[in-house]
Backbone as XML, in Angstrom:
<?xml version="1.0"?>
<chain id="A" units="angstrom">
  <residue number="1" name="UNK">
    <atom name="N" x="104.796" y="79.506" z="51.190"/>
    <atom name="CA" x="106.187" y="79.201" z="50.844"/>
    <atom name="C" x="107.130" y="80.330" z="51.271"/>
  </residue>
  <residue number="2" name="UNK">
    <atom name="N" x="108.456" y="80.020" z="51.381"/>
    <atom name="CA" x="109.396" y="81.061" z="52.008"/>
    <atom name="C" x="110.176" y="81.614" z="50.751"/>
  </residue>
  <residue number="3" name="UNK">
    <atom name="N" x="110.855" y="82.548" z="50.579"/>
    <atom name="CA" x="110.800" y="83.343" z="49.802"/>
    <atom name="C" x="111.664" y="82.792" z="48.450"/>
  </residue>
  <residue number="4" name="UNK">
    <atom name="N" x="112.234" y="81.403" z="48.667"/>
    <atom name="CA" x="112.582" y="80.209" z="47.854"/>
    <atom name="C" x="111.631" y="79.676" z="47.212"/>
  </residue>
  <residue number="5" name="UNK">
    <atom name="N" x="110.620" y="79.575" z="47.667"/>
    <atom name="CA" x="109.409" y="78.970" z="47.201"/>
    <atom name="C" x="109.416" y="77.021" z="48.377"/>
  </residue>
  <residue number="6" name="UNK">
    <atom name="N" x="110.025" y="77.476" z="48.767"/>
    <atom name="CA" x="110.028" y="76.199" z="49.394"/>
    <atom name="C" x="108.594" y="76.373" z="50.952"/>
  </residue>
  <residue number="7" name="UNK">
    <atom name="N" x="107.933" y="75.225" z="50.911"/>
    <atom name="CA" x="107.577" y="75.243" z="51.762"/>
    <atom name="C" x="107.988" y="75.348" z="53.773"/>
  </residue>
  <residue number="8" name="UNK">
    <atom name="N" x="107.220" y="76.035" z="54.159"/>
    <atom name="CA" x="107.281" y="76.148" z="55.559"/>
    <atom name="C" x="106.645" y="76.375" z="56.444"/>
  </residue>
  <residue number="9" name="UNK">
    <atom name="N" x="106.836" y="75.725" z="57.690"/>
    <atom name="CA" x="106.031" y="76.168" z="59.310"/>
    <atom name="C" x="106.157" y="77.999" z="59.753"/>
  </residue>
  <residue number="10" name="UNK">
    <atom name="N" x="104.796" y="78.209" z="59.798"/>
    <atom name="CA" x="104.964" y="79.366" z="60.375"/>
    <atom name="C" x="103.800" y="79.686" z="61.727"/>
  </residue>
  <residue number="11" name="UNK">
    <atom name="N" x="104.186" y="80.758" z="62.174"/>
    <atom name="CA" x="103.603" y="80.786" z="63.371"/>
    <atom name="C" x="102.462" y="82.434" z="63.666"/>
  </residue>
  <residue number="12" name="UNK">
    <atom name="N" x="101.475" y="82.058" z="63.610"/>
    <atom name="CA" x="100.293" y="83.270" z="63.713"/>
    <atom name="C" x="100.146" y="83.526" z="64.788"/>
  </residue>
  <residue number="13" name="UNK">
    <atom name="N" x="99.916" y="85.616" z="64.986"/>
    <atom name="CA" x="99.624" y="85.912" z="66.086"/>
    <atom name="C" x="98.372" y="87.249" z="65.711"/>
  </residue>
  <residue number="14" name="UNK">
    <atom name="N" x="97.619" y="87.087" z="66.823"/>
    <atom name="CA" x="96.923" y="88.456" z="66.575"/>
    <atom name="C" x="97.240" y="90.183" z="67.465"/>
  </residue>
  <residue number="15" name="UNK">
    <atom name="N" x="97.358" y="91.184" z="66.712"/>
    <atom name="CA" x="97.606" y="91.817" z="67.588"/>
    <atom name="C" x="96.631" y="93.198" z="67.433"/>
  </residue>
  <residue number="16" name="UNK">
    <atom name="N" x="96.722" y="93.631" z="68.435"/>
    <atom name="CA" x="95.585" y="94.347" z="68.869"/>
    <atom name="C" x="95.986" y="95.675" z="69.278"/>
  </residue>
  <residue number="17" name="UNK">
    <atom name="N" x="95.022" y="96.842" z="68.449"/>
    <atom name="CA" x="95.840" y="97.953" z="68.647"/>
    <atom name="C" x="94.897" y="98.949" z="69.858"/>
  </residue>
  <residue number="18" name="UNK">
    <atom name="N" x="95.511" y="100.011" z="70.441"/>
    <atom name="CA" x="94.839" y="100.231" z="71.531"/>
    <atom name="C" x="93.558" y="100.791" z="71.473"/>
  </residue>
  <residue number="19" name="UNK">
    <atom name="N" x="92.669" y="100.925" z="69.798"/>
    <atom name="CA" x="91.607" y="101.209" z="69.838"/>
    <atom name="C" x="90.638" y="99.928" z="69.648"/>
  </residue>
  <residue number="20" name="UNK">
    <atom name="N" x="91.092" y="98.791" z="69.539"/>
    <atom name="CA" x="90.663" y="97.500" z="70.289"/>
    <atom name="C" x="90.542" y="96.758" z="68.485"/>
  </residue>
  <residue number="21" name="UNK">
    <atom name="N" x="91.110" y="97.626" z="67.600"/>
    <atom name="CA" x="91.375" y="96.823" z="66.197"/>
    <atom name="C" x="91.990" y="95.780" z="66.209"/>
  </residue>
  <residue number="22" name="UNK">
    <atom name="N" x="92.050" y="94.423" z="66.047"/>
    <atom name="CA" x="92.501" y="93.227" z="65.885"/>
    <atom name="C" x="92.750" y="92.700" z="64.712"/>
  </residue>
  <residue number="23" name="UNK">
    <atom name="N" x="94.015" y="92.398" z="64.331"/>
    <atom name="CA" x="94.274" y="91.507" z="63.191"/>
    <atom name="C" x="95.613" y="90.377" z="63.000"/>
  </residue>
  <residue number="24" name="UNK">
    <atom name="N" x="95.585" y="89.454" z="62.128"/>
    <atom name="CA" x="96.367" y="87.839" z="62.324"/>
    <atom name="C" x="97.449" y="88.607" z="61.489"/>
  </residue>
  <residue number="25" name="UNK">
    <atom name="N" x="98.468" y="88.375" z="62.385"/>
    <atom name="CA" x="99.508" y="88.622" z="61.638"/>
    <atom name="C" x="100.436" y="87.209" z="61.120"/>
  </residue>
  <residue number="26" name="UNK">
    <atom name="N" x="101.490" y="87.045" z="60.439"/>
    <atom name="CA" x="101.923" y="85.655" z="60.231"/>
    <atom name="C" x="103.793" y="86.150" z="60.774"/>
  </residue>
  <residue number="27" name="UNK">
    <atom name="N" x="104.090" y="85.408" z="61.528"/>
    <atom name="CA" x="105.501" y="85.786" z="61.642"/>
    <atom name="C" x="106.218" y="83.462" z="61.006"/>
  </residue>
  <residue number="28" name="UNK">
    <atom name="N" x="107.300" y="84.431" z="60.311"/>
    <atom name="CA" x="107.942" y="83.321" z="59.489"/>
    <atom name="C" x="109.097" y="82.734" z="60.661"/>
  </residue>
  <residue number="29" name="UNK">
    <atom name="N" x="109.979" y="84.135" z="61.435"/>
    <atom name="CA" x="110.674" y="83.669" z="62.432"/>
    <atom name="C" x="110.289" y="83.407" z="64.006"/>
  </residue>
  <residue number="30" name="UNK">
    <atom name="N" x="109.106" y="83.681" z="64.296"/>
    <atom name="CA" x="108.086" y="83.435" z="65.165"/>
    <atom name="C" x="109.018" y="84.658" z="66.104"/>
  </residue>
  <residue number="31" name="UNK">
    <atom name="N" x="108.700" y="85.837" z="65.448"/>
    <atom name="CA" x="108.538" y="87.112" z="66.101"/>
    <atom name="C" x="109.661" y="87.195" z="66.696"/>
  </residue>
  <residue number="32" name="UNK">
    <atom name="N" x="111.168" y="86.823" z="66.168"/>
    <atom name="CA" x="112.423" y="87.232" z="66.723"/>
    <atom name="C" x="113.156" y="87.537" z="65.465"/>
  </residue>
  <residue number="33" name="UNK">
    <atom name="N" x="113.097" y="87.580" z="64.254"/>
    <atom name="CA" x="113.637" y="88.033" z="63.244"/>
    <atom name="C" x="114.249" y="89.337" z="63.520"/>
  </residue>
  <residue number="34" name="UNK">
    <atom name="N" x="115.367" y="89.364" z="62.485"/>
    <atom name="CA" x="116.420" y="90.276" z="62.640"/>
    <atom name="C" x="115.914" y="92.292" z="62.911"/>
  </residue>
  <residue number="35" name="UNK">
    <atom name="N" x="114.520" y="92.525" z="62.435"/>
    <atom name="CA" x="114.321" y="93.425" z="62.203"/>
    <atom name="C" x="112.624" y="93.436" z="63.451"/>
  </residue>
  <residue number="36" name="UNK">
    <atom name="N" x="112.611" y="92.661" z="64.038"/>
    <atom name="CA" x="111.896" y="92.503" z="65.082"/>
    <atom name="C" x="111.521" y="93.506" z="66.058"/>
  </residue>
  <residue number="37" name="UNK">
    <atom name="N" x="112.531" y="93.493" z="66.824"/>
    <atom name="CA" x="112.910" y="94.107" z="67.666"/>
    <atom name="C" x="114.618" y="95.277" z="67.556"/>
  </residue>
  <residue number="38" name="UNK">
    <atom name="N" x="114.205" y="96.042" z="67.144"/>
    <atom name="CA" x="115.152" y="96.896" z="66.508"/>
    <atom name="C" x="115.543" y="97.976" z="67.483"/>
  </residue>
  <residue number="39" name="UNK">
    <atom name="N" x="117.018" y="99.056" z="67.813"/>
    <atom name="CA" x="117.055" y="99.689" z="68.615"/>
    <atom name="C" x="116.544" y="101.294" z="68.213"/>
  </residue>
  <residue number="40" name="UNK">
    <atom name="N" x="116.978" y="102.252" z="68.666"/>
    <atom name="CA" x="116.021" y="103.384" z="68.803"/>
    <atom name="C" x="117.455" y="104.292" z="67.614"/>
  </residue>
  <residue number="41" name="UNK">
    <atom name="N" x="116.392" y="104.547" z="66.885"/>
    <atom name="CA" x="116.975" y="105.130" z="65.539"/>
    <atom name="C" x="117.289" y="106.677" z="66.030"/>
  </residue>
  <residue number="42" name="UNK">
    <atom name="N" x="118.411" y="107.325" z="66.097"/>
    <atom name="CA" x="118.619" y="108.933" z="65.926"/>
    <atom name="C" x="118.979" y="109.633" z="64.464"/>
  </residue>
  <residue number="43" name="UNK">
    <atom name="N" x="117.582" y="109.854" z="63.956"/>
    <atom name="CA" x="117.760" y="110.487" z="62.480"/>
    <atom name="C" x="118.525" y="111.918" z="62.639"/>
  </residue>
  <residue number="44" name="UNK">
    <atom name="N" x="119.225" y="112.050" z="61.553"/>
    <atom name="CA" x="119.970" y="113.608" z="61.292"/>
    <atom name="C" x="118.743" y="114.593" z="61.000"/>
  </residue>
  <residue number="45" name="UNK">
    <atom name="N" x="119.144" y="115.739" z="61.365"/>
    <atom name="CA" x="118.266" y="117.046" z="61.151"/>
    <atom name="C" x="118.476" y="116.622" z="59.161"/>
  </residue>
  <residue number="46" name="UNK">
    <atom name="N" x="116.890" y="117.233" z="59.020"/>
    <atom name="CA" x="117.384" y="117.471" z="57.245"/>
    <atom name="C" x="117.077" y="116.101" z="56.573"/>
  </residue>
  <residue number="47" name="UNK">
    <atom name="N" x="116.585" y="115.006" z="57.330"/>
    <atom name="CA" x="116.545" y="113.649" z="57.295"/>
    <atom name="C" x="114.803" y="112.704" z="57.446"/>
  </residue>
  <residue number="48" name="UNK">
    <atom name="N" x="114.959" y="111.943" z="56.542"/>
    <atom name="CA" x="113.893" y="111.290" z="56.824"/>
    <atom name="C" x="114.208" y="109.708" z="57.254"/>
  </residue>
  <residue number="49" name="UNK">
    <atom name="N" x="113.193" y="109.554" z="57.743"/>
    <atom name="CA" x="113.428" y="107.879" z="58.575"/>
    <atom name="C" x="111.915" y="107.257" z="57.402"/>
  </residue>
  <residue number="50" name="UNK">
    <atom name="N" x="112.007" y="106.503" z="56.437"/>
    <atom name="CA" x="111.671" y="105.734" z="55.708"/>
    <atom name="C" x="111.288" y="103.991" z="56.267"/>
  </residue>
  <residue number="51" name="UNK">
    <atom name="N" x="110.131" y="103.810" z="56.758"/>
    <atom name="CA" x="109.679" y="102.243" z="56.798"/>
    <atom name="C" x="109.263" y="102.075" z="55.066"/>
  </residue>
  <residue number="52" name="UNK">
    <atom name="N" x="109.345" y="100.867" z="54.971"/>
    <atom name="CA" x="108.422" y="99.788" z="53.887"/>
    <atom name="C" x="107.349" y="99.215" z="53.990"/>
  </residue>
  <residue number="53" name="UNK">
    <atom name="N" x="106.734" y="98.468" z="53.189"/>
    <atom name="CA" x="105.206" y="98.268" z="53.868"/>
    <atom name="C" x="105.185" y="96.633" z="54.094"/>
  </residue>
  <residue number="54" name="UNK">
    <atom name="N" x="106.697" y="96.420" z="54.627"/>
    <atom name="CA" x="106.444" y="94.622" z="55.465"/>
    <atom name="C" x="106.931" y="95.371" z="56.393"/>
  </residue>
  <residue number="55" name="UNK">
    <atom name="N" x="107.093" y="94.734" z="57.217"/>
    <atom name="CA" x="107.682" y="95.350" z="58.485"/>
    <atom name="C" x="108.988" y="94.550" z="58.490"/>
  </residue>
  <residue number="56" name="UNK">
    <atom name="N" x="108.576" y="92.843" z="57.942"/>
    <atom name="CA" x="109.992" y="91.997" z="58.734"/>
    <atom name="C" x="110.564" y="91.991" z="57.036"/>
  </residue>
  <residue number="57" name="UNK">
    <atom name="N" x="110.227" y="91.806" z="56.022"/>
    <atom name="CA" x="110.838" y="91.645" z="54.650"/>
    <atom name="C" x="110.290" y="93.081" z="53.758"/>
  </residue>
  <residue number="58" name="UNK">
    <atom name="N" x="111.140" y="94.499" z="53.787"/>
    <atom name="CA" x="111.105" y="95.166" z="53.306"/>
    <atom name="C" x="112.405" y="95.948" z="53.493"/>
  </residue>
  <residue number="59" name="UNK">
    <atom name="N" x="112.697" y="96.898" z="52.415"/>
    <atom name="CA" x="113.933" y="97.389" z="52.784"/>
    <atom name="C" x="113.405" y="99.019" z="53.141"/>
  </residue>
  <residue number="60" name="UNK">
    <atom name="N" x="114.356" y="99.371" z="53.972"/>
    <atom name="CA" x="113.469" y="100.603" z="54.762"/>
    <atom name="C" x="114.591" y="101.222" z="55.246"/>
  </residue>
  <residue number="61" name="UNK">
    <atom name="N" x="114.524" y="102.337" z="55.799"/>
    <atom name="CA" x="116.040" y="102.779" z="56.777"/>
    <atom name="C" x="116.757" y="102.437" z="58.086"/>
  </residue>
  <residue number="62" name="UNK">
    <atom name="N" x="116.232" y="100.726" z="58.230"/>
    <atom name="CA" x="116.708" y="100.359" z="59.400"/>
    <atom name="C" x="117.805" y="99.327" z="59.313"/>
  </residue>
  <residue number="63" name="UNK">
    <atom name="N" x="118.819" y="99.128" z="59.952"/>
    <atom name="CA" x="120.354" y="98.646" z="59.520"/>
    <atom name="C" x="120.995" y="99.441" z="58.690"/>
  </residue>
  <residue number="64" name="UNK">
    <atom name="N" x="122.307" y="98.933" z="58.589"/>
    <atom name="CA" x="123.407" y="98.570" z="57.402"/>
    <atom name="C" x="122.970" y="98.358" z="55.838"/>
  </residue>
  <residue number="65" name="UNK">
    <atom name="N" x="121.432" y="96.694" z="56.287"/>
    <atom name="CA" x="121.222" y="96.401" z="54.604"/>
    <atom name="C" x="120.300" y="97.395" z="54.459"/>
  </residue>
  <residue number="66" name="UNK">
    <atom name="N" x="119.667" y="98.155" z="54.917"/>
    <atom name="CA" x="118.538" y="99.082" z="54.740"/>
    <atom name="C" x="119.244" y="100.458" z="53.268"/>
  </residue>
  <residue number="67" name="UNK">
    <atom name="N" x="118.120" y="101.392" z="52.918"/>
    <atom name="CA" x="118.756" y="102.472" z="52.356"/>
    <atom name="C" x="118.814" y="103.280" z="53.282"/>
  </residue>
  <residue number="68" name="UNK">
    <atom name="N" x="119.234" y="103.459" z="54.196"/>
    <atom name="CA" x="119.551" y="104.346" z="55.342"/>
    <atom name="C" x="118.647" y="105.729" z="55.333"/>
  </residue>
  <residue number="69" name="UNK">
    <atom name="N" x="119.173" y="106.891" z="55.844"/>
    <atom name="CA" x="118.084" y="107.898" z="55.942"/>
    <atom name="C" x="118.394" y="108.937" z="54.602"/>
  </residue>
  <residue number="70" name="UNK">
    <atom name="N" x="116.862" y="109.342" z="54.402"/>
    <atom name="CA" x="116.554" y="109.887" z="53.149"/>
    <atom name="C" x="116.787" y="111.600" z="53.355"/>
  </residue>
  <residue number="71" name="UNK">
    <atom name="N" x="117.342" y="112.072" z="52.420"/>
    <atom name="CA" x="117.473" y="113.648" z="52.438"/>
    <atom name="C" x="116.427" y="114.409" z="52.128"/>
  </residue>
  <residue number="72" name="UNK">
    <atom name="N" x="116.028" y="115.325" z="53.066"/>
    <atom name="CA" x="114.348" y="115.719" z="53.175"/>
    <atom name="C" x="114.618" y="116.354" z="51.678"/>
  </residue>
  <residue number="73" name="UNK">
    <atom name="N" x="115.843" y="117.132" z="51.171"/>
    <atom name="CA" x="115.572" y="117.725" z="49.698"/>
    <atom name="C" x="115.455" y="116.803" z="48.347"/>
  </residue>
  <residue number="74" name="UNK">
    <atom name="N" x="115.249" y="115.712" z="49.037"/>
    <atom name="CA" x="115.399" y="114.741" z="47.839"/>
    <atom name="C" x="114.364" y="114.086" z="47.471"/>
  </residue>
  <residue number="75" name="UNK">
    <atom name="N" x="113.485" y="114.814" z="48.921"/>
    <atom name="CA" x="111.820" y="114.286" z="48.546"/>
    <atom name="C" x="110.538" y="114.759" z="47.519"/>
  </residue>
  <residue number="76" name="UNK">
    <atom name="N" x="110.063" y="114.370" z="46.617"/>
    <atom name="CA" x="109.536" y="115.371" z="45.526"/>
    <atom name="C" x="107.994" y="114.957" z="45.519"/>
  </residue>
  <residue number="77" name="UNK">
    <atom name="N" x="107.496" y="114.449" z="46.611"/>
    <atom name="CA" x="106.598" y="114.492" z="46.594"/>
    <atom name="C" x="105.162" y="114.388" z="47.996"/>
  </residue>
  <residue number="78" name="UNK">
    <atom name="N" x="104.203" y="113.636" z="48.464"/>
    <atom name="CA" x="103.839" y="114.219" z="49.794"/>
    <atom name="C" x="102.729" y="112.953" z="49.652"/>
  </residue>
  <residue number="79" name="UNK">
    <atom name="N" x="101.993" y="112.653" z="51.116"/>
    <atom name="CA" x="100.967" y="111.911" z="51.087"/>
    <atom name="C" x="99.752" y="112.660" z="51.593"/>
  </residue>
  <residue number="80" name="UNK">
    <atom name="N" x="98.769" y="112.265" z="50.762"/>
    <atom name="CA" x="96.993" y="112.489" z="50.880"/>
    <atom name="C" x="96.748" y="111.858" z="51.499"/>
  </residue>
  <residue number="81" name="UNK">
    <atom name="N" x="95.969" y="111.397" z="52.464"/>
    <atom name="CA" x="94.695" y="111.090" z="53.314"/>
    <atom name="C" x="92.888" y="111.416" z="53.095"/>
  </residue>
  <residue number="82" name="UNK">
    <atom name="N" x="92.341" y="111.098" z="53.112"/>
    <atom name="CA" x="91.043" y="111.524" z="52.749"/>
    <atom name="C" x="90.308" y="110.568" z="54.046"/>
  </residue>
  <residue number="83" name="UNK">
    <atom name="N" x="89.179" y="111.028" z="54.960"/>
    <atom name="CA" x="88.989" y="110.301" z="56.074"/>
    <atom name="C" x="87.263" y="110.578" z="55.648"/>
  </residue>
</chain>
């Protein structure tokens, strides 16, 4: 369902990353949605550039509707990895 709850057609693709990982992704606007294809971001010094974890329905620092870029002093905390 679309984010109404209403049902809808959507369109699957797989994509493949260059260490030959493969996985189905689902695109709702069949991969032209507004946040698709996006232009080349110039963050300020002192600045962080913030994604979300949808790519096409998350709010992140890209556009106008986005929260734009984050102030590196405003960050209070860090990410772990463990491999």
């Amino acid at each position: 369902p679309d984010p109404l709850g209403e049902k809808t057609s959507v369109v699957s693709f797989v994509e493949r990353l260059p260490d030959g990982t493969a996985y189905t992704i689902i695109e709702r606007d069949n991969d032209q949605g507004i946040l698709d294809n996006t232009t080349t971001y110039d963050v300020p010094a002192g600045h962080l550039f913030m994604m979300g974890d949808n790519r096409d329905n998350s709010t992140d620092s890209r556009g106008t509707f986005g929260i734009g870029y984050i102030p590196v002093d405003l960050v209070i905390g860090g990410v772990v990895t463990t491999f």
